[in-house]
C-alpha positions in Angstrom: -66.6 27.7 57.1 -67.2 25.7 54.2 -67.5 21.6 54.7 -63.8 19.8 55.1 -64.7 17.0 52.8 -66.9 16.9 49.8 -69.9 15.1 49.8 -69.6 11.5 48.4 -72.2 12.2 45.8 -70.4 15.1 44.5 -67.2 12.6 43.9 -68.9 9.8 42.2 -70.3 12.7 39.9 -67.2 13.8 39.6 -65.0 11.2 39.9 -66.7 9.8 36.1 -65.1 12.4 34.0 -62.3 11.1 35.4 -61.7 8.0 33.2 -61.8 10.4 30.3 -57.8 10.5 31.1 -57.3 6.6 31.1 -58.3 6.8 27.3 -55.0 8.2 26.1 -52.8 5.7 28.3 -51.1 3.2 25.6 -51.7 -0.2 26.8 -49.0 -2.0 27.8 -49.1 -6.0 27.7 -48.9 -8.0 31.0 -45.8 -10.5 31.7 -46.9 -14.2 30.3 -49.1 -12.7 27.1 -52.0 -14.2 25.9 -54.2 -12.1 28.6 -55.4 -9.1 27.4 -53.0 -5.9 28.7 -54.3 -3.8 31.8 -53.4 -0.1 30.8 -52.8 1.8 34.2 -52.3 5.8 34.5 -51.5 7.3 38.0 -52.7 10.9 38.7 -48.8 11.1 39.8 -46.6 8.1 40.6 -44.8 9.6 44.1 -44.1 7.0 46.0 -45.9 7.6 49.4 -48.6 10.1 47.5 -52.1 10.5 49.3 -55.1 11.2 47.6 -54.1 9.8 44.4 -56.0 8.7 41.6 -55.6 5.5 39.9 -57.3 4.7 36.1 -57.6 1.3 35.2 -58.3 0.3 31.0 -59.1 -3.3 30.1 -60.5 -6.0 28.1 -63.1 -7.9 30.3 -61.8 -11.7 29.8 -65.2 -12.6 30.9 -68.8 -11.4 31.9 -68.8 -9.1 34.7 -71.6 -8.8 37.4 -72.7 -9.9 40.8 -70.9 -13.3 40.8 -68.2 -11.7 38.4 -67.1 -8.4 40.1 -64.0 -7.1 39.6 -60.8 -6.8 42.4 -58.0 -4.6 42.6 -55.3 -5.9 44.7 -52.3 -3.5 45.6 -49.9 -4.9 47.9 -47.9 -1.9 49.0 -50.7 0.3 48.4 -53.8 2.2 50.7 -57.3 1.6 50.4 -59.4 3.4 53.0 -62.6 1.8 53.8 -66.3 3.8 53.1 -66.6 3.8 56.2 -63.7 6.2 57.1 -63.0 10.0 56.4 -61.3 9.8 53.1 -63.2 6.8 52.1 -61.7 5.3 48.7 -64.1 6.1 45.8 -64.4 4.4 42.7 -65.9 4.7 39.0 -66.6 2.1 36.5 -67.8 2.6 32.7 -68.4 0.5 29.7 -66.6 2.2 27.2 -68.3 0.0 24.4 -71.5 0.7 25.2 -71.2 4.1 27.2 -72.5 2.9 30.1 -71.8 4.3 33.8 -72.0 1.2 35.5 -70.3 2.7 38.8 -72.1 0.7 41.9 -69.5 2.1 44.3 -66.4 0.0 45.9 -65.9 -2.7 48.5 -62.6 -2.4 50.3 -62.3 -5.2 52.0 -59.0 -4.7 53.5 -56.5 -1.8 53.2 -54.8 -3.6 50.6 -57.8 -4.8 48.5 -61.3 -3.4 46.7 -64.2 -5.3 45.1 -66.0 -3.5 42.6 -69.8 -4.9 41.4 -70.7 -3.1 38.2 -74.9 -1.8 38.5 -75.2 -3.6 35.3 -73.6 -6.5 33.5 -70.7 -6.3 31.4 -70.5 -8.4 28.3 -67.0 -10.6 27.9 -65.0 -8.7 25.3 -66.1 -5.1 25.8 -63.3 -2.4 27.4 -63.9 -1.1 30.5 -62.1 2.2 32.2 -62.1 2.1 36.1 -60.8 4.4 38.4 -60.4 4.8 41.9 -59.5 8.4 44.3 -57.8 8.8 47.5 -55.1 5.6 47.1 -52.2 6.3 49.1 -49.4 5.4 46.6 -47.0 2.4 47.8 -43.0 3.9 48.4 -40.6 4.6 46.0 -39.3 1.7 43.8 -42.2 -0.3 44.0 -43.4 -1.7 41.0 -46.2 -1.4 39.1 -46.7 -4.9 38.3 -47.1 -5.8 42.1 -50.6 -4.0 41.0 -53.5 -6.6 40.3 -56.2 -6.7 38.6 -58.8 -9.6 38.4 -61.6 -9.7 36.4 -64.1 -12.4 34.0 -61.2 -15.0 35.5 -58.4 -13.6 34.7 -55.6 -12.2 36.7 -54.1 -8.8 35.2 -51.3 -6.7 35.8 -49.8 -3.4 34.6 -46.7 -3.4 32.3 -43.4 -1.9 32.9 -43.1 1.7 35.6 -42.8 1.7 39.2 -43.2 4.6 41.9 -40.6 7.2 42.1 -39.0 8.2 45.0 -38.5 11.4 46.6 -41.0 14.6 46.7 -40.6 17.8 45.0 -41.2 20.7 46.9 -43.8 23.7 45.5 -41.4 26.4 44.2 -41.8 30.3 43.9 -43.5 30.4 47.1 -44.1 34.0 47.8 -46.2 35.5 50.9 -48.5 39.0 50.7 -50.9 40.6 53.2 -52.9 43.4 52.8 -51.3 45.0 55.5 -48.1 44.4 57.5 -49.1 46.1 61.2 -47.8 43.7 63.5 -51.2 42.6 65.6 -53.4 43.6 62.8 -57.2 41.6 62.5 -59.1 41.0 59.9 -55.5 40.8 57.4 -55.8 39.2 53.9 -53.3 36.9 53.1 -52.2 35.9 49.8 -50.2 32.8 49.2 -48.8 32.3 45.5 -46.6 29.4 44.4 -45.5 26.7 41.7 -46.8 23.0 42.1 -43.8 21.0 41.0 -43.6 19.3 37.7 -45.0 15.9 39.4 -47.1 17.8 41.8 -51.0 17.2 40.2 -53.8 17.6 42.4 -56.2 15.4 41.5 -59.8 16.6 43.0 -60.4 15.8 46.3 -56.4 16.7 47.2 -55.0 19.1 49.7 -52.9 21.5 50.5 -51.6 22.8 53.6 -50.5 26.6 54.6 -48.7 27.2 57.3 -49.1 31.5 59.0 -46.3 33.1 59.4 -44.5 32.6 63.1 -46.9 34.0 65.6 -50.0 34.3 63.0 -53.0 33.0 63.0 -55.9 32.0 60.3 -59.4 33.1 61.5 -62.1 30.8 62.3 -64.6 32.3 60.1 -62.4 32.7 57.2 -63.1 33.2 53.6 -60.7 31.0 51.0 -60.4 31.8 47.1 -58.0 29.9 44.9 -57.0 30.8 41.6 -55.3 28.7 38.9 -53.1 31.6 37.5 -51.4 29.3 34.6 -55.5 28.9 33.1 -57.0 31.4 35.3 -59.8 28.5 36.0 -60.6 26.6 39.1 -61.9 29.6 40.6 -63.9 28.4 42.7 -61.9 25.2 42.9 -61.5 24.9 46.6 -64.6 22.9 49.0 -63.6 23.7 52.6 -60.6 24.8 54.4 -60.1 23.2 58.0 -58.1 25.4 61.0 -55.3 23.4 63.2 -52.8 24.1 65.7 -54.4 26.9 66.7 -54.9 28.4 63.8 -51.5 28.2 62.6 -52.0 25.7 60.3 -55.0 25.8 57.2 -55.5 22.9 55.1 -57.7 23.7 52.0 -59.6 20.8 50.1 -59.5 21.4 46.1 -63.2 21.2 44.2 -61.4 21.0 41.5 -57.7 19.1 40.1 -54.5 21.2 39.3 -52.4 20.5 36.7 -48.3 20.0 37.6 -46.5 22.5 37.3 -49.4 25.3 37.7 -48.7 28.9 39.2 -51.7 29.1 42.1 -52.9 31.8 44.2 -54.6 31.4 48.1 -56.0 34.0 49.5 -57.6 34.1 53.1 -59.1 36.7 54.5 -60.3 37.4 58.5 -56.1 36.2 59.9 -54.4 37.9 62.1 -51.2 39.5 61.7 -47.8 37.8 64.5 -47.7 40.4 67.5 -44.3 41.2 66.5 -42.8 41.6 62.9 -41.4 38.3 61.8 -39.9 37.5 58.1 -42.4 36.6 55.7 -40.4 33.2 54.6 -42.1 31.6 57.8 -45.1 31.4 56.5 -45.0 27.7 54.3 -46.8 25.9 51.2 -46.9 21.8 50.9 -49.6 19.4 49.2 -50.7 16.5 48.9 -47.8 15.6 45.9 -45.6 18.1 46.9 
């Protein structure tokens, strides 16, 4: 079985091209004026979302360094320490100069992260930073209760908040290669809709469910297919077995766009003993 979580160094690698999307966000200007505005862009804005990605654009106020790092204060938000299985990973360029200066995160409480760029940061120069696997706050929050502080002073994001309520994946439709009740070694194949707020940024999951009675082998072999860009095909780095191998959870290489048609196909499951309907088996992710 391929590894449940992807290695740290394969995030921060990745986790860079990531502020690529933080370009395009329209800055909006923080309450009081006269700072300069803190542009922020959610991979989606589900209240209660795991694994989500957060991009940061701003105007250092100040030199940033070792005495100077910058903190990201979120309230009603999850940071998970390094030190913990979905650790909360962050990336930090100087867009004026081009410079990766990602040095990795501090999160000194679930609720706050420093972040020490590798190299100095002049005063005046924009700087994109993002962070993967937030937990979103609920529903309704805003996101001015979102801080940033940085070169002395204290930023926040304009106008938005968190929306409420998840969208279920849609078109969810069940296939195996063979329907003998009993039957080993089975190919399943899972196709269905992620929701129109349902992105999976990388490093997101999503969990299958067999049908009643079924089981997902131990030694089983997991493609994904992004049928709306026929990419991602290899976009999946593990899949972990649970409740007896009732329940897979796959982890995604790669992110999926909302609203994507995507295909899951396992292969080394066995078949429920007795013929059961093929709606038992289930779809749900990370946003979804």
């Amino acid at each position: 079985m391929l590894p449940s979580r992807l290695r740290p160094a394969t995030l921060l690698a990745a986790v860079a091209a990531l502020v690529v999307a933080v370009l395009s966000v329209a800055a909006a200007p923080a309450a009081g004026g006269g700072q300069t505005p803190l542009a922020f862009s959610p991979s989606t804005a589900l209240g209660g979302a795991v694994r989500a990605t957060w991009g940061f654009r701003f105007t250092a106020d100040g030199p940033l360094d070792a005495s100077h790092p910058v903190v990201i204060s979120a309230p009603n938000a999850a940071f998970t320490k390094s030190s913990q299985p979905d650790a909360t990973i962050t990336s930090m360029v100087d867009l004026t100069t081009g410079q990766d200066v990602t040095n990795g995160a501090n999160v000194t409480t679930a609720n706050s992260a420093t972040v020490v760029p590798s190299h100095p940061v002049a005063a005046g120069d924009v700087v994109a930073l993002s962070m993967i696997r937030v937990i979103n706050p609920s529903g309704g929050t805003a996101f001015s209760t979102i801080s940033v502080s940085e070169g002395g002073a204290t930023l926040h994001p304009g106008p938005g908040q968190f929306t409420a309520g998840a969208q279920p994946v849609s078109q969810v439709a069940f296939s195996p290669s063979t329907t003998a009740a009993g039957a080993t070694d089975v190919a399943w194949g899972y196709r269905f809709r992620l929701s129109s707020a349902g992105r999976l940024p990388l490093g997101s999951k999503i969990t299958l469910t067999a049908p009643t009675g079924g089981k997902f082998g131990a030694a089983n072999q997991v493609t994904l297919i992004d049928l709306s860009t026929y990419s991602n095909l290899h976009g999946v780095s593990g899949a972990t077995i649970s409740s007896d191998g009732g329940t897979a959870t796959v982890s995604l290489g790669a992110s999926l766009a909302a609203g994507d048609l995507i295909q899951i196909e396992f292969t080394g499951t066995t078949n429920p003993a007795t013929p059961v309907a093929f709606s038992t088996a289930g779809v749900s992710t990370d946003a979804d």
